[in-house]
PATIDREN-732124 format. One record per residue (C-alpha): chain; z, y, x; residue in one letter. Coordinates in pm, 1 decimal, always signed. Layout:
# residues N
R:A:Z:Y:X:a .
...
***
This chain:
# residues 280
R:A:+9481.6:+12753.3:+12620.9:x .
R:A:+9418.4:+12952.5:+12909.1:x .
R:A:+9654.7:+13150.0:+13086.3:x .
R:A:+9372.1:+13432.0:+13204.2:x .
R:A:+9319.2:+13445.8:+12820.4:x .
R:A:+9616.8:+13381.4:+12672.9:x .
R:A:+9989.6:+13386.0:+12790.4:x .
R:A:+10208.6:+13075.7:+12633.2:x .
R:A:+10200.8:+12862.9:+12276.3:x .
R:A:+10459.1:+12945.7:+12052.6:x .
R:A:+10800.6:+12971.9:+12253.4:x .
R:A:+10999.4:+12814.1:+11953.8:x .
R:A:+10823.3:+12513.0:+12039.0:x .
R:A:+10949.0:+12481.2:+12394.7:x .
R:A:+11264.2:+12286.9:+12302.0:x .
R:A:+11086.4:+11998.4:+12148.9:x .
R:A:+10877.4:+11983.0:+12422.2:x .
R:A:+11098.7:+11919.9:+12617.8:x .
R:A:+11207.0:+11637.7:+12428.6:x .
R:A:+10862.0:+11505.5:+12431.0:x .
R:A:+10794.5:+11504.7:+12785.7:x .
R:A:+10906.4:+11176.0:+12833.7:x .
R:A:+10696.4:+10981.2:+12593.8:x .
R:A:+10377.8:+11256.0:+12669.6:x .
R:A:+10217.3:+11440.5:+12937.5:x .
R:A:+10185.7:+11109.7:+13172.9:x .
R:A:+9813.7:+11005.3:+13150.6:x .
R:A:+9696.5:+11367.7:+13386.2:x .
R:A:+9869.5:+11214.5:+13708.2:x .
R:A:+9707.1:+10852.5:+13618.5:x .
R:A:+9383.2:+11037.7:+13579.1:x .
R:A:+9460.1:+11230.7:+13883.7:x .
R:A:+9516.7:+10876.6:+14042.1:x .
R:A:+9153.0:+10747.7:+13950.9:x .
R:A:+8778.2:+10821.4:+14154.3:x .
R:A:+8468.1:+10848.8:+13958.2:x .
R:A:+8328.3:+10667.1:+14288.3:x .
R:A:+8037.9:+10505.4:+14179.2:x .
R:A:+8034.1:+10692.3:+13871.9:x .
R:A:+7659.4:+10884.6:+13764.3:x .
R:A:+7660.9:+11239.8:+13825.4:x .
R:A:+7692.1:+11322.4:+13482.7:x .
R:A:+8013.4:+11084.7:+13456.7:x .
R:A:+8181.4:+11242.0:+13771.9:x .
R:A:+8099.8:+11613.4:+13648.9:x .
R:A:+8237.3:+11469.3:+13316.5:x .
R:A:+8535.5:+11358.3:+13479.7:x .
R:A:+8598.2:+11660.1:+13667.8:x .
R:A:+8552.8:+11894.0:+13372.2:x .
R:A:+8823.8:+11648.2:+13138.2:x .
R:A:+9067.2:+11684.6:+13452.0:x .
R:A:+9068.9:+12083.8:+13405.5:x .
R:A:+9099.6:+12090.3:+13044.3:x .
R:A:+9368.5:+11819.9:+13099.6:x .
R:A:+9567.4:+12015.2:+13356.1:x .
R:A:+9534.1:+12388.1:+13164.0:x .
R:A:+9680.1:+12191.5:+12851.3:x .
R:A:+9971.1:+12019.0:+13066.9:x .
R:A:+10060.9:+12331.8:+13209.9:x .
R:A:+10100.6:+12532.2:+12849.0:x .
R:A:+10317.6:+12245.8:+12713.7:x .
R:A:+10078.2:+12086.3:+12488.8:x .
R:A:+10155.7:+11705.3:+12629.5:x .
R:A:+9971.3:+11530.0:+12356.9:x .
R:A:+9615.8:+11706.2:+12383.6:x .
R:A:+9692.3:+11706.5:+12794.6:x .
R:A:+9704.1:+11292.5:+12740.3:x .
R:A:+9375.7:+11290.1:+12518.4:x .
R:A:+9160.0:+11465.7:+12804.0:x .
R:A:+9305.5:+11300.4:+13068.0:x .
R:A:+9207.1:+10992.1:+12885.1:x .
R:A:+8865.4:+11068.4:+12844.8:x .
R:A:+8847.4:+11164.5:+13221.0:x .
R:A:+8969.5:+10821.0:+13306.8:x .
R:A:+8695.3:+10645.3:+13088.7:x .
R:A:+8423.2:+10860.8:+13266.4:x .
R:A:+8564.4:+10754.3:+13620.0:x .
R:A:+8517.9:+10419.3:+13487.8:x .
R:A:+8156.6:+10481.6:+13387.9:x .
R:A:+8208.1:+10438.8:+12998.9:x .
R:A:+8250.6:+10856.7:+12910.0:x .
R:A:+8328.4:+10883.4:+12579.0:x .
R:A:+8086.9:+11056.5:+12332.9:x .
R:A:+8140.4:+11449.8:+12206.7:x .
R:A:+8472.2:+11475.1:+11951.8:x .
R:A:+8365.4:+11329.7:+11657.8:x .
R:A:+8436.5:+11628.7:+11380.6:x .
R:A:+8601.5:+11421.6:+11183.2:x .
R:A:+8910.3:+11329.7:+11458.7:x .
R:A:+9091.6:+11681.2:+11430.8:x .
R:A:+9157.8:+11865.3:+11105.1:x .
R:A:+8976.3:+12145.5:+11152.4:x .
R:A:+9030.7:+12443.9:+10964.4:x .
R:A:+8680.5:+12523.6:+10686.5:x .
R:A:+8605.4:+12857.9:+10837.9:x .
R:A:+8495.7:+12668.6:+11165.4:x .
R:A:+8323.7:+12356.5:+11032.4:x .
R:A:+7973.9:+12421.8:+11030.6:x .
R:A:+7931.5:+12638.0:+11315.7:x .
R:A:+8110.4:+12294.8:+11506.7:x .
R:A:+7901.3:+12083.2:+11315.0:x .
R:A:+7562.7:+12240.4:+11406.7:x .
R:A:+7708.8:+12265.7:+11773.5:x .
R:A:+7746.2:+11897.1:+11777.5:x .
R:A:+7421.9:+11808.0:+11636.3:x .
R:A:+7274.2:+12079.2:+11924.4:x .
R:A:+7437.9:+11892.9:+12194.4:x .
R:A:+7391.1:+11552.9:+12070.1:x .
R:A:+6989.0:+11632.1:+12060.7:x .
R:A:+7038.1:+11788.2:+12407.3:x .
R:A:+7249.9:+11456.8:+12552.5:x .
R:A:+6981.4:+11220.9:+12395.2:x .
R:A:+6699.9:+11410.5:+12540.3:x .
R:A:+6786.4:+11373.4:+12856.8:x .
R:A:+7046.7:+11626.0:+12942.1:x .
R:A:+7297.8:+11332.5:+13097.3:x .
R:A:+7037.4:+11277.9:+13368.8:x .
R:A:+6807.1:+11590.2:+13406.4:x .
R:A:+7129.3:+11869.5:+13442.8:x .
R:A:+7443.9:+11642.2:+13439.4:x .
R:A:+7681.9:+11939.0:+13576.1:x .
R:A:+7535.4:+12134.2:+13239.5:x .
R:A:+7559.6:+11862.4:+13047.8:x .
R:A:+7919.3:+11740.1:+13121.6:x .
R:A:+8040.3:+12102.4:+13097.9:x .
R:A:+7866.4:+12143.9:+12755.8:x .
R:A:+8053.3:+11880.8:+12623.0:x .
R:A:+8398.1:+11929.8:+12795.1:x .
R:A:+8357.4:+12258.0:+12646.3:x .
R:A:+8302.7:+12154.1:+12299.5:x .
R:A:+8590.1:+11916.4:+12293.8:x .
R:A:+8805.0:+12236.0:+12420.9:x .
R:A:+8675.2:+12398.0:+12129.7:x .
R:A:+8755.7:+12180.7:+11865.8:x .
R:A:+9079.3:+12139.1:+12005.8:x .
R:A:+9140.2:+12522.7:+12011.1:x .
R:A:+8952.8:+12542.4:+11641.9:x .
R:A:+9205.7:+12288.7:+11494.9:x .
R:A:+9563.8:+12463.5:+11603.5:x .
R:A:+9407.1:+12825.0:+11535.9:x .
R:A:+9615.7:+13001.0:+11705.9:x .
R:A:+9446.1:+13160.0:+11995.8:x .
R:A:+9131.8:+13326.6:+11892.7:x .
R:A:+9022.5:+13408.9:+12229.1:x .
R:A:+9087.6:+13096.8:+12368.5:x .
R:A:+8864.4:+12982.0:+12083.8:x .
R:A:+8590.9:+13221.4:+12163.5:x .
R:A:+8640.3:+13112.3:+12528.1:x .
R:A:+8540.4:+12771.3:+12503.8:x .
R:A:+8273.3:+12805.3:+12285.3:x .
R:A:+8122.6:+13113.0:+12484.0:x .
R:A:+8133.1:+12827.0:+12801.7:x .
R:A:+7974.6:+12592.9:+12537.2:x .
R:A:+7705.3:+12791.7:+12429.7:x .
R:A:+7595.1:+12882.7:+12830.3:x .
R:A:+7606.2:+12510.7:+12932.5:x .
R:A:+7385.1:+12406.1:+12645.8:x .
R:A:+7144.2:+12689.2:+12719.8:x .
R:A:+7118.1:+12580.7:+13051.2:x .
R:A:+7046.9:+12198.2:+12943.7:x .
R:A:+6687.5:+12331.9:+12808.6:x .
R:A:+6581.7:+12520.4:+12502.8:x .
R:A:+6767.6:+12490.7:+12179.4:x .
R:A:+6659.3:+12260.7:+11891.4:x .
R:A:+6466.1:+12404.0:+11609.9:x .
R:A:+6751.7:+12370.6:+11367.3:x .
R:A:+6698.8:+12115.5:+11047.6:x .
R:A:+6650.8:+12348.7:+10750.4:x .
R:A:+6790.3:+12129.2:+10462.9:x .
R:A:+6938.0:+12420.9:+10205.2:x .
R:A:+6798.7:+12758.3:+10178.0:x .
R:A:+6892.2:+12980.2:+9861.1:x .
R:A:+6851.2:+13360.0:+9757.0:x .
R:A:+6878.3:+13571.5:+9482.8:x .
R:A:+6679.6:+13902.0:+9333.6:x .
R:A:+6838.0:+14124.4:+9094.8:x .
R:A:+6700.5:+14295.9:+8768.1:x .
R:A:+6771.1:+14616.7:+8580.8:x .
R:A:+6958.3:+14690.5:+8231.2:x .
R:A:+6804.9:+14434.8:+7984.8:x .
R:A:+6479.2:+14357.5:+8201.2:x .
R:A:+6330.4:+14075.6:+8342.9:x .
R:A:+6036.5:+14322.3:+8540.5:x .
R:A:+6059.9:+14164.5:+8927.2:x .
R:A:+6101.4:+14442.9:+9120.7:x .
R:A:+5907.2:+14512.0:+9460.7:x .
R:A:+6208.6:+14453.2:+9606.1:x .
R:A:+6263.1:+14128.1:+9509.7:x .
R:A:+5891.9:+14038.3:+9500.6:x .
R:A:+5947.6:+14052.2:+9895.3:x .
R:A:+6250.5:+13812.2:+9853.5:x .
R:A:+6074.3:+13584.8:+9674.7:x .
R:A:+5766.8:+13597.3:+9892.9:x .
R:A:+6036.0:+13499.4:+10226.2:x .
R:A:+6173.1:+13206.3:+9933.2:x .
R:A:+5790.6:+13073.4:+9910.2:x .
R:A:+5714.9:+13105.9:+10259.8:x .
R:A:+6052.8:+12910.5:+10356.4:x .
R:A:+5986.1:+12609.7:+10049.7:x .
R:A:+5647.1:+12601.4:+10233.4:x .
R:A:+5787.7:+12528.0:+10618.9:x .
R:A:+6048.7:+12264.8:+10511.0:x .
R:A:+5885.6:+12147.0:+10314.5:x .
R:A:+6101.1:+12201.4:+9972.5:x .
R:A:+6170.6:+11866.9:+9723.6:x .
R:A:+6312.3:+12080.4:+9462.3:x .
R:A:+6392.0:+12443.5:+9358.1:x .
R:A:+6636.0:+12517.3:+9128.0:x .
R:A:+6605.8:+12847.3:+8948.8:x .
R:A:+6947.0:+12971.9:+8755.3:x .
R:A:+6974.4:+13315.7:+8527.8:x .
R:A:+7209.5:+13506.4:+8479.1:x .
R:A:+7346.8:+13825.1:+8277.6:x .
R:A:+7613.4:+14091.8:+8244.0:x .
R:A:+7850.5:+14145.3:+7987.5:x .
R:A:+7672.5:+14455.3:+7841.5:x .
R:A:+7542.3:+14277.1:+7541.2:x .
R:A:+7616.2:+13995.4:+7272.0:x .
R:A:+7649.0:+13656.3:+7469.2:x .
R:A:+7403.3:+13473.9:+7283.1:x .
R:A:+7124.6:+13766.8:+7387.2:x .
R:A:+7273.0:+13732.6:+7711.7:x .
R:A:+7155.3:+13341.5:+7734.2:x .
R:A:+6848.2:+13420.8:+7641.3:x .
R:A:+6761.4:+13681.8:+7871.0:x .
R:A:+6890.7:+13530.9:+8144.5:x .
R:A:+6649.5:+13251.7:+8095.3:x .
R:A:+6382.2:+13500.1:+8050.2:x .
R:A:+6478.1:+13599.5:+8374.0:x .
R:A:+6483.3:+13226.2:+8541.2:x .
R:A:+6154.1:+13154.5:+8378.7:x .
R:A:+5962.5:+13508.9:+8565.5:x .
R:A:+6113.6:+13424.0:+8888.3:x .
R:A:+5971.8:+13003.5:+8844.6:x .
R:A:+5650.8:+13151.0:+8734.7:x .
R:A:+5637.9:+13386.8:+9029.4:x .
R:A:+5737.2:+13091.2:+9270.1:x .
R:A:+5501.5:+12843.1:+9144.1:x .
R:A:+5224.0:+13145.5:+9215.6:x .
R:A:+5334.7:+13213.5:+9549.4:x .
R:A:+5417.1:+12855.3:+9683.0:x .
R:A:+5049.3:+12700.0:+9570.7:x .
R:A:+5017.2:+12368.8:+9514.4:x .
R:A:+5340.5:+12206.8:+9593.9:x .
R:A:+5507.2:+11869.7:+9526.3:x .
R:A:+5858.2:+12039.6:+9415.4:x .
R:A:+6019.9:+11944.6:+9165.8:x .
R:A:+6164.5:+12316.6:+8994.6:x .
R:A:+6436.1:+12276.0:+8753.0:x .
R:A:+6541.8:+12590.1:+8567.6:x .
R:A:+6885.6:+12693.6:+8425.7:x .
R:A:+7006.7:+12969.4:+8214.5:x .
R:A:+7374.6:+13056.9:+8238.4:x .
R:A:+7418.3:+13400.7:+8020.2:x .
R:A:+7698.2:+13616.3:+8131.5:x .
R:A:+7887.9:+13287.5:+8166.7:x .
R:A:+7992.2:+13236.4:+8619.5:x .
R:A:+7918.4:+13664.7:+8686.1:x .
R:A:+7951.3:+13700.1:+9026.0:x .
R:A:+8180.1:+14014.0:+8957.2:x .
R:A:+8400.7:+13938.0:+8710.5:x .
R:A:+8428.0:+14227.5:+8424.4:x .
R:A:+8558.0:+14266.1:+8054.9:x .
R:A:+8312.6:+14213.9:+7779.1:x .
R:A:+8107.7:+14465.5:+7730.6:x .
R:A:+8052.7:+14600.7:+8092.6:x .
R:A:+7743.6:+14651.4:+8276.3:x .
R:A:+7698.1:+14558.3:+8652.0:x .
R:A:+7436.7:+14525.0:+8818.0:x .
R:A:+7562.0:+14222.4:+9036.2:x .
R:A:+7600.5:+13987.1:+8769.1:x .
R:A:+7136.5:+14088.8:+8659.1:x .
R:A:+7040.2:+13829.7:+8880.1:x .
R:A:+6839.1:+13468.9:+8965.9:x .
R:A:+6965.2:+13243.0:+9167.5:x .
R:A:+6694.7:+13041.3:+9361.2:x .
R:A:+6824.2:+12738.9:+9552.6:x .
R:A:+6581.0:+12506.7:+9785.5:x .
R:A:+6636.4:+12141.6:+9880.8:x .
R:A:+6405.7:+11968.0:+10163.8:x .
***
């Protein structure tokens, strides 16, 4: 997106843009034409910052994403700035999704707090910056250009005020066992004891304990020792959570979903395990 960054968009593309110019590209010089006079400081630094992102995509060839800034510059000049990209407008790739989905939620908290009137230069750049991201997060193509908007992201929101406490909704981790046991090992005692101490803060709704087994044995032995295993781990919760309105549901899966997959017959120590999943 940016030439300090990154030199040009595909080349092959050049001849259909070409062919596009005529029909896209034309909203930067009508934004160009408009004053955020009378505009709130947030909506003229909001103006300003779609303008830039407007121009650097103009000058790179990319017409349609050029028009979609300028736009949004216009409607702050008008008073009437348009909210941060919903996620849901681009297609962006799955890798990317909830990193740009927590970002959102961080800004939106920040905005609604007070950040449009208390630091409207920070504020307008955060969110310039995250459209540029999701923009450069949806083609894919320029990984610095990703990392540069969302490194200009990330300072702006910093400098609205402190970050959120983030909404713990989902927490899960697992402990392992040895060669036909279901002994909890000090190691995973300490697991379980962050597990507890996390169900505590959210506070948890449910906990869902699954076992599981390798291949090293018969598969109905395998069943049942892997809800041997589900049923130490619950007991070990229930003692180190206290009195707690969770609801625990326990599973037993054998050496049926390993998490390395093996022949019959094959021990691993990866597929020994408990699966402990907690739901605010």
């Amino acid at each position: 997106m940016f030439r300090m960054i990154a030199a040009w968009k595909p080349v092959a593309a050049g001849v259909a843009m070409l062919s596009l110019a005529a029909c896209a590209g034309t909203q930067l010089d009508a934004a160009k034409r408009v004053s955020p006079d009378g505009a709130d400081a947030f909506s003229t630094n909001l103006y300003k910052e779609y303008v830039g992102l407007a121009q650097m995509e103009f000058d790179e060839g990319d017409y349609e994403d050029s028009d979609v800034f300028a736009e949004r510059a216009m409607a702050a000049a008008s008073g009437s700035p348009t909210m941060p990209e919903e996620l849901g407008v681009r297609n962006i790739p799955k890798k990317y999704q909830g990193e740009i989905a927590e970002a959102r939620r961080n800004l939106m908290t920040a905005l609604d707090a007070g950040g449009r009137t208390g630091t409207p230069d920070h504020a307008a750049r955060a969110q310039a910056m995250f459209d540029c991201w999701t923009q450069e997060a949806e083609e894919d193509i320029q990984p610095a250009d990703i990392e540069w908007c969302r490194d200009r992201f990330e300072a702006a929101l910093a400098l609205m005020g402190p970050a959120p406490e983030p909404q713990v909704s989902f927490l899960n981790y697992t402990v392992y066992f040895g060669l036909d046991s279901t002994a909890i090992s000090s190691e995973s005692n300490a697991i379980l004891m962050d597990a507890a101490t996390a169900a505590k803060g959210m506070p948890a709704g449910s906990v869902t304990v699954s076992g599981y087994a390798d291949r090293s044995g018969e598969a109905a032995y395998n069943l049942a020792l892997s809800e041997r295993r589900a049923s130490v781990v619950e007991t070990a919760l229930k003692k180190l959570m206290g009195a707690t309105a969770a609801i625990f549901t326990l599973e037993a899966f054998g050496e049926n979903q390993n998490k390395v997959i093996t022949p019959d017959g094959v021990v691993n120590e990866k597929n020994r395990r408990v699966k402990v999943e907690i739901r605010k």
